[in-house]
C-alpha positions in Angstrom: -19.6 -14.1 -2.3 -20.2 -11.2 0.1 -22.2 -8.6 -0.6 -21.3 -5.2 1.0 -24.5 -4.0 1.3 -25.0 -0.4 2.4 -22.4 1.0 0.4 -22.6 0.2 -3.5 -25.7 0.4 -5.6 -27.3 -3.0 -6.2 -29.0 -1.4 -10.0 -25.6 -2.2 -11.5 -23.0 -4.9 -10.7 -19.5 -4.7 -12.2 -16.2 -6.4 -13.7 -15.2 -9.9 -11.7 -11.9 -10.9 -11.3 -9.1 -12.4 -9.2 -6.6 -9.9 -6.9 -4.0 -9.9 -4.4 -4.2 -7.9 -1.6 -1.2 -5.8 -1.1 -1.8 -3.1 1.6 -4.9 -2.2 4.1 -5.1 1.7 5.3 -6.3 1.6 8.8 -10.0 2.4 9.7 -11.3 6.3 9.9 -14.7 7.4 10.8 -16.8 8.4 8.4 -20.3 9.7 8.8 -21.8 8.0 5.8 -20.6 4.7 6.2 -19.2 4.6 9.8 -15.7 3.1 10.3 -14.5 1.7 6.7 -11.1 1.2 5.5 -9.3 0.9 2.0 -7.2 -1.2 0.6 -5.0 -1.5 -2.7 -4.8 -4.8 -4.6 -3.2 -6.0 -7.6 -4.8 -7.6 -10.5 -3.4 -8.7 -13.9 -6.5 -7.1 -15.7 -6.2 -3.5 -14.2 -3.1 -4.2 -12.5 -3.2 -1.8 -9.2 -6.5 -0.6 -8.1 -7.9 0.9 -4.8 -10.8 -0.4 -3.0 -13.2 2.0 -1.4 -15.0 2.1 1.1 -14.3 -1.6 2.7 -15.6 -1.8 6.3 -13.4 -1.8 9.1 -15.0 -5.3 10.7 -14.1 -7.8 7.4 -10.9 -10.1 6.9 -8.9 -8.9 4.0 -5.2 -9.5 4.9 -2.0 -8.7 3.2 -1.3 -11.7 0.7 -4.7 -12.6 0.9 -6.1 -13.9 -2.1 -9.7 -12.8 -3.2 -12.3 -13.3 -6.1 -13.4 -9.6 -6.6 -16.4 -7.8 -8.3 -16.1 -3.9 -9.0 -18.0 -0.8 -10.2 -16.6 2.7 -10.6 -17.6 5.1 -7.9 -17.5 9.0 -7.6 -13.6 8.9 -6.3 -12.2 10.7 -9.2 -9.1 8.6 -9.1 -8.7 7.2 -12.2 -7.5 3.5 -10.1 -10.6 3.6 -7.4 -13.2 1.4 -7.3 -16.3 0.4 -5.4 -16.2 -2.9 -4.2 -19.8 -5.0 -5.1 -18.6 -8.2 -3.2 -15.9 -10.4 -2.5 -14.5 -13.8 -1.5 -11.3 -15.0 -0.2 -9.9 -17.8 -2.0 -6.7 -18.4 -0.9 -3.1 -16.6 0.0 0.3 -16.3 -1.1 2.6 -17.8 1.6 6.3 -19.1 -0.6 8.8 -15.7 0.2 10.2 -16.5 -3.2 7.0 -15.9 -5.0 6.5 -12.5 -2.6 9.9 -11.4 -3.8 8.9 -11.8 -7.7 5.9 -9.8 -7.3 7.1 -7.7 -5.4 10.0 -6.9 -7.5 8.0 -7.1 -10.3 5.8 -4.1 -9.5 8.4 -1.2 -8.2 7.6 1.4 -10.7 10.1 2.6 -12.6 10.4 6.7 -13.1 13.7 6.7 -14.9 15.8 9.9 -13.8 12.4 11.3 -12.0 11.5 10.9 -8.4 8.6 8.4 -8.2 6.5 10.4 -6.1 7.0 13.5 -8.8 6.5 11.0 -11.6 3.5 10.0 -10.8 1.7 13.4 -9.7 2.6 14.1 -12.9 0.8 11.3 -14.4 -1.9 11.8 -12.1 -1.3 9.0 -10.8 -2.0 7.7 -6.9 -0.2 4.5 -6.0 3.2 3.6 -6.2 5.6 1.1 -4.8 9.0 1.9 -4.1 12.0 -0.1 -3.3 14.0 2.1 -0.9 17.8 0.7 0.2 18.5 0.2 3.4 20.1 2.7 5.4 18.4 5.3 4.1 15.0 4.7 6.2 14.6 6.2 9.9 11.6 5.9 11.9 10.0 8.0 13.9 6.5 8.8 15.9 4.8 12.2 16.8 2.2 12.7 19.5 -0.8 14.2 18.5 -4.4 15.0 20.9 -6.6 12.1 19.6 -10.4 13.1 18.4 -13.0 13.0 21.4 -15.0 10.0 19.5 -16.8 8.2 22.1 -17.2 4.3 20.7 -20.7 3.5 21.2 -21.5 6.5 18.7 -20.4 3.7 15.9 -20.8 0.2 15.1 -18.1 -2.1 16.0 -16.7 -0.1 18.7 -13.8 -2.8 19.2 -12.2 -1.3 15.9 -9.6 1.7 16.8 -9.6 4.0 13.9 -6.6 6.3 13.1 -7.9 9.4 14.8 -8.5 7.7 18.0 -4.7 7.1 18.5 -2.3 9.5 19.9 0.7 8.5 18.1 1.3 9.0 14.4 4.4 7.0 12.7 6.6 8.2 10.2 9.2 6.8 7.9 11.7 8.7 6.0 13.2 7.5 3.0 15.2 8.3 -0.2 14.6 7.0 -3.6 16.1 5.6 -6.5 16.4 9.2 -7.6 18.1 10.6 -4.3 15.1 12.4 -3.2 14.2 12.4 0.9 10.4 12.0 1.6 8.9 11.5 5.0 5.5 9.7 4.4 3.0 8.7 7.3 2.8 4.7 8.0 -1.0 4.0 7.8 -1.4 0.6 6.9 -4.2 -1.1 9.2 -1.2 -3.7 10.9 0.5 -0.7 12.1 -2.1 0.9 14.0 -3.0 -2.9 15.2 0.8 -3.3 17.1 0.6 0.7 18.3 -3.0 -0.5 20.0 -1.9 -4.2 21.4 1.2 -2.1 23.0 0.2 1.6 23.6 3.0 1.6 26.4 5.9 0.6 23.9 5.2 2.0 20.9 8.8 1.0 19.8 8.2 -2.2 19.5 6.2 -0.7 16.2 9.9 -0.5 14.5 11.2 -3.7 15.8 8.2 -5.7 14.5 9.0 -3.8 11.0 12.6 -4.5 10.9 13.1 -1.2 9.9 17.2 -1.2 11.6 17.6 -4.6 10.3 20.4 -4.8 7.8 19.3 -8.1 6.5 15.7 -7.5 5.5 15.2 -5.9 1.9 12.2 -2.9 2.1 9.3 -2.4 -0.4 6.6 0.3 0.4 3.1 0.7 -1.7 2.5 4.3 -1.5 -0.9 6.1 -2.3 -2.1 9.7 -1.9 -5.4 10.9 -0.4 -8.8 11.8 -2.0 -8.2 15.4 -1.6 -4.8 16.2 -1.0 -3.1 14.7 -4.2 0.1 16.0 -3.6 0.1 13.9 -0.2 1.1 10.5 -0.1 1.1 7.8 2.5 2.6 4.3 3.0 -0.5 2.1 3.1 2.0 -1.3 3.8 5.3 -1.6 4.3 6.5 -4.8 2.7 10.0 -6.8 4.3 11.5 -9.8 3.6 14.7 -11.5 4.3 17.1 -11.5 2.3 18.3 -14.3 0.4 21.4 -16.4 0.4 21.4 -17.3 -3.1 19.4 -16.2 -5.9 16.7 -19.0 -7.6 15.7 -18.7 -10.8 12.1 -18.7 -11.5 11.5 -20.7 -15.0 7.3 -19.3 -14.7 6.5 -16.4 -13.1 3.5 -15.6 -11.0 0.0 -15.6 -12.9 -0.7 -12.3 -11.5 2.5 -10.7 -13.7 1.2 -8.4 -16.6 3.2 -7.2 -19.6 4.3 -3.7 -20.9 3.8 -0.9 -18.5 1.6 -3.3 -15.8 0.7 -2.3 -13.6 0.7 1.3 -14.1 -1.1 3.0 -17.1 2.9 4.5 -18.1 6.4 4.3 -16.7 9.8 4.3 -17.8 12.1 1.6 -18.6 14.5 1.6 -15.5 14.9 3.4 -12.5 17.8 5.6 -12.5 20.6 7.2 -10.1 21.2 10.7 -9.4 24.5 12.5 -8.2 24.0 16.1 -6.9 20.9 16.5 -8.9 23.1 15.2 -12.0 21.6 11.8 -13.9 24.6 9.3 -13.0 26.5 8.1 -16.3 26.6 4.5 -17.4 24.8 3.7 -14.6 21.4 2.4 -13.8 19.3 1.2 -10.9 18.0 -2.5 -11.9 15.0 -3.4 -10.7 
């Protein structure tokens, strides 16, 4: 197993177990720890937690599949935790058993927007199923931070604040609510580096006008601005032809209100603010 040294204390080591890793936030600087990252997996024990600080040189892909040991650090997010050590043990490749996790994990807020829902519940991650149609991209310029490279290790490793684009993705909810969330998952930042002179290839890559992909997007909010969130991976798959039936579902799959500490039992329209009767959005 790896040990991240440097960042945990060694007096204590925590809870081991298996997780999935569903979204990586793209590097920032950081004074203490130099370039890190975070990144929010999904466990049947605790379902979603956040790993923090993770840094910015390791492999932890999307889908990956790693053997995990934890301790509780001073984030005072209830779902944060310090990562000990790690190793990566395999990954989910079969779209089918993508789509049941997936689908399995879009919280459900009943008549409440998610985002609302779960500030409420003092919550921070989410994942949302937006429709299509309803999600337009976009990307602001902004005046990069004067970081010289060599004042960090691993100065290969473009963090967010280096970068003089920012994308966006607005969307609309179950609920009928618009939100505009920042895209700051680490493969987004990865195609706006490799092509800094087409920057639209960013929405191409992600499908985002693509009428026959289906959308998921795991949400978090930051440290210090609750209120905020972000879209730390935007999840897309084809859709499919014909629906199979799965007579055992994925390992990973909790019961009850996994993998969120409370929800609601469906997610639920809205017309002009109004709760839609005799009507429900299935998950």
């Amino acid at each position: 197993m790896h040990r991240l040294t440097g960042i945990t204390r060694w007096g204590f080591l925590g809870v081991k177990m298996e997780a999935i890793i569903m979204g990586v936030g793209a590097p920032n600087d950081t004074g203490k720890h130099g370039k890190t990252m975070c990144a929010i997996v999904l466990t049947r024990e605790l379902g979603f937690i956040r790993l923090y600080p993770i840094p910015a040189h390791l492999l932890f892909p999307v889908w990956g599949v790693v053997s995990i040991t934890i301790e509780k650090g001073n984030d005072p997010r209830h779902e944060t935790y310090r990562i000990v050590g790690y190793n990566l043990i395999g990954k989910v490749y079969d779209p089918d058993q993508k789509r049941e996790i997936l689908d399995s994990v879009v919280i459900k807020s009943g008549y409440y927007d998610p985002i609302k829902y779960q500030n409420t519940n003092r919550s921070s991650i989410a994942f949302v199923k937006p429709s299509w149609g309803d999600c337009e991209f976009a990307i602001s310029q902004k005046i990069p931070k004067n970081i010289p490279e060599d004042d960090f290790e691993c100065g290969w490793i473009v963090t967010q604040g280096r970068h003089w684009q920012k994308p966006y993705v607005s969307w609309k909810s179950a609920q009928g609510v618009f939100h505009k969330s920042h895209l700051g998952g680490r493969e987004i930042y990865e195609c706006l580096r490799r092509n800094p002179e087409s920057v639209w290839d960013l929405m191409n890559n992600l499908r985002v006008n693509d009428p026959s992909y289906d959308f998921w997007m795991l949400m978090g909010n930051m440290k210090d601005k609750r209120n905020v969130w972000l879209c730390v991976h935007l999840h897309r798959l084809k859709k499919r032809e014909a629906v199979s039936v799965n007579l055992f579902k994925h390992s990973i799959i909790g019961d009850g209100n996994w993998p969120y500490g409370q929800q609601a039992t469906t997610n639920s329209r809205m017309t002009d603010g109004q709760p839609l009767l005799f009507d429900t959005y299935n998950i």
